[in-house]
C-alpha positions, 0 to 999 in steps of 0.5 A: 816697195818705195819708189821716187819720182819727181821728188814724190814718195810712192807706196805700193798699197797690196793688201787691206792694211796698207789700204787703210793706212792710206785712207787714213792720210788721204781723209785728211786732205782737200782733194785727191789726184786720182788715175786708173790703168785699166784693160778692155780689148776683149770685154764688155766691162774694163779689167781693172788693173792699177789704181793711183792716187797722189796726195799730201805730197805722196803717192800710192799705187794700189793694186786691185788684183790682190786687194780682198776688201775695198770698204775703206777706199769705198768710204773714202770716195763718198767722203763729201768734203774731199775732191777727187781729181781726175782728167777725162774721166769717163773711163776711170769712171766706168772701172769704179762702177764696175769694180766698186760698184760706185762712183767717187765723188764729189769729182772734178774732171780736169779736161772740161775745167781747162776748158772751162778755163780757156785752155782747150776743148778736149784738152789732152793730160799731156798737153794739161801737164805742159800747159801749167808746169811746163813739163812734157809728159811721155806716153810710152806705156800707153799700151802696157799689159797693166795685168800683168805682174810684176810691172816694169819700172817703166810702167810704175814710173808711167803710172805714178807720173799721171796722178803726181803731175796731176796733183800739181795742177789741180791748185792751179787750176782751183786757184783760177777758177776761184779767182774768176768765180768758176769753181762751183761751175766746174764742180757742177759740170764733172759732177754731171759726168755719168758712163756709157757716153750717149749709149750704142744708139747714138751710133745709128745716126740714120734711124730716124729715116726708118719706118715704124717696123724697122725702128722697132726691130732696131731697138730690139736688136740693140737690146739684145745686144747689149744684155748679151755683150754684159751677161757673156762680158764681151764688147758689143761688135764681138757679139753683133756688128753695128752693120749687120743690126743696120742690115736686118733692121732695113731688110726685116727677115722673115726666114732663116736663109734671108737672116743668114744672109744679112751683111756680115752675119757670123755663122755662129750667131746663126747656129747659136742664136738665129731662131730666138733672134728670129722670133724676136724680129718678127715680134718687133715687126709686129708691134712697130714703133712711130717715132725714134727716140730721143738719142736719134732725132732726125736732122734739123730742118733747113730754116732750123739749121739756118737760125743756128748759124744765125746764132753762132755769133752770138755764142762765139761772143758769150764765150769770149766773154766767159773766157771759156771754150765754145764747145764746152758751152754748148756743142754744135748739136745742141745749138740746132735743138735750141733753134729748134726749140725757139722755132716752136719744136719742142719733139725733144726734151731740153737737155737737162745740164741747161737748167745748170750753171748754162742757164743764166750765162748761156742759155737765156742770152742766146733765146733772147738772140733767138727771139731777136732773129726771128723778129728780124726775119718776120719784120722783113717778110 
């Protein structure tokens, strides 16, 4: 089946043959727009459902629930000296680990390039899209059951759309970092890109104001969350609730009834899992656990929270001139840990990505100011 949209043949790659005729072209390019549809209403893990590809002037969708053997695609995605484009790839990401159990690279993420670039933080695809090829995007396939087959028109044309226009803007986008000197800065930062975001322990923001018994069954609880949401493949609030791990943590059960009692417990959980998690909260209870890890520090202190804003400034001006968006710099958490850090608290490690691309442009200058306000404070006190 062929298919036309904007000017730009479409194939449907079902099967291995088509799958390395088309790797077969595509390994002869610079880089490839790449999109993914995907389900996750009901899982842990994403359903792969479609994968798109544009390049040299052609696309391909790729329909993973009839392919048997991807070790073409898979070589394809290693392949160093192709660029795989993708925007806000996070989740695309997660759908390769899972369904081809590796992630392509090297990438470019064409959301934290256009921030990069001046065009936005958390710049949406339809917004990218209109920015540089004036052309709204329409969105009405959003929610589509993409498992289902055959697929509309409609849905073709949606998916099609994301990875064409996409090819269209990546030469765009390459040509300004080029020109300004950003494009191995861009590179590094999609090539940062890791799943899982900062992980379901970033949710529980108040954890650093628990004490050594409840932080420990925090974790555990945690823990056993997530080895149950992976191995039975259901979302981790199917298994238990953000609220009722808060609560058993504060409250620490000692008994069945006042485990039943925590907020929100599903009685199925009780019946199916109440003893072990039990055991497990007593064990955790026992052993204690004296300081919170990295992904729930506590909050800054007032004198810390007052150097950073101090600092603000000066950020502000680094990225106007860069030419960049302040949030793709450094986000505002990260700029209380660098007060921190110039204030003699070094609890946390330094974030990793400030050894990058950050650290001459960013990094350094705003340790300096640092330096500077605090020699300021110290000289008028």
């Amino acid at each position: 089946m062929t298919l036309e949209f904007t000017e730009m043949p479409c194939q449907w790659v079902r099967d291995t043959q088509a799958l390395d005729q088309m790797v077969a072209v595509i390994a002869q390019e610079r880089f490839v727009a790449v999109d993914t549809e995907f389900r996750r209403r009901d899982t842990f893990y994403p359903e792969v459902a479609l994968l798109q590809l544009a390049a040299a002037g052609q696309c391909w969708l790729i329909d993973p629930l009839t392919l048997t053997d991807t070790q073409s695609l898979q070589a394809l995605f290693a392949q160093p000296d192709l660029i795989k484009v993708l925007h806000s790839a996070s989740e695309d990401l997660e759908v390769f680990e899972r369904w081809l159990g590796a992630l392509p690279q090297p990438i470019v993420d064409t959301q934290k390039a256009g921030a990069m670039l001046g065009l936005g933080f958390g710049l949406s695809y339809q917004d990218l899209v209109y920015e540089l090829l004036a052309i709204n995007v329409a969105k009405d396939e959003t929610q589509s059951d993409w498992l289902l087959r055959p697929l509309s028109d409609a849905q073709c044309h949606y998916a099609m759309q994301d990875v064409t226009f996409l090819a269209q803007c990546w030469p765009i986008l390459e040509a300004r970092a080029e020109a300004c000197g950003y494009l191995p800065w861009i590179l590094e930062e999609s090539a940062g890109m890791v799943t899982g975001g900062r992980g379901p322990l970033a949710k529980f923001k108040s954890a650093w104001k628990m004490n050594p018994q409840q932080l420990a069954v925090l974790l555990d609880l945690i823990d056993w969350r997530e080895s149950q949401a992976r191995r039975r493949d259901r979302p981790r609030n199917w298994i238990l609730h953000d609220k009722v791990i808060q609560d058993i943590a504060k409250k620490i059960p000692t008994s069945m009834p006042q485990l039943a009692a925590a907020e929100g417990m599903p009685a199925g959980v009780m019946r199916r899992d109440g003893k072990q998690l039990l055991a497990r909260i007593e064990a955790a209870s026992d052993r204690g656990l004296s300081d919170p890890p990295p992904a729930i520090p506590p909050p800054a202190s007032s004198h810390v929270r007052k150097l950073a804003k101090s600092l603000a400034p000066a950020m502000a001006q680094l990225a106007s001139e860069l030419g960049m968006n302040v949030e793709i710099l450094m986000p505002s958490r990260e700029l209380d840990l660098l007060a921190g850090f110039a204030m003699g608290d070094a609890r946390l490690p330094r974030p990793a990505h400030w050894q990058g691309w950050r650290q001459t442009p960013v990094i350094r200058p705003l340790e300096l100011e640092a330096q500077r306000l605090l020699g300021e404070q110290h000289d008028a006190g």
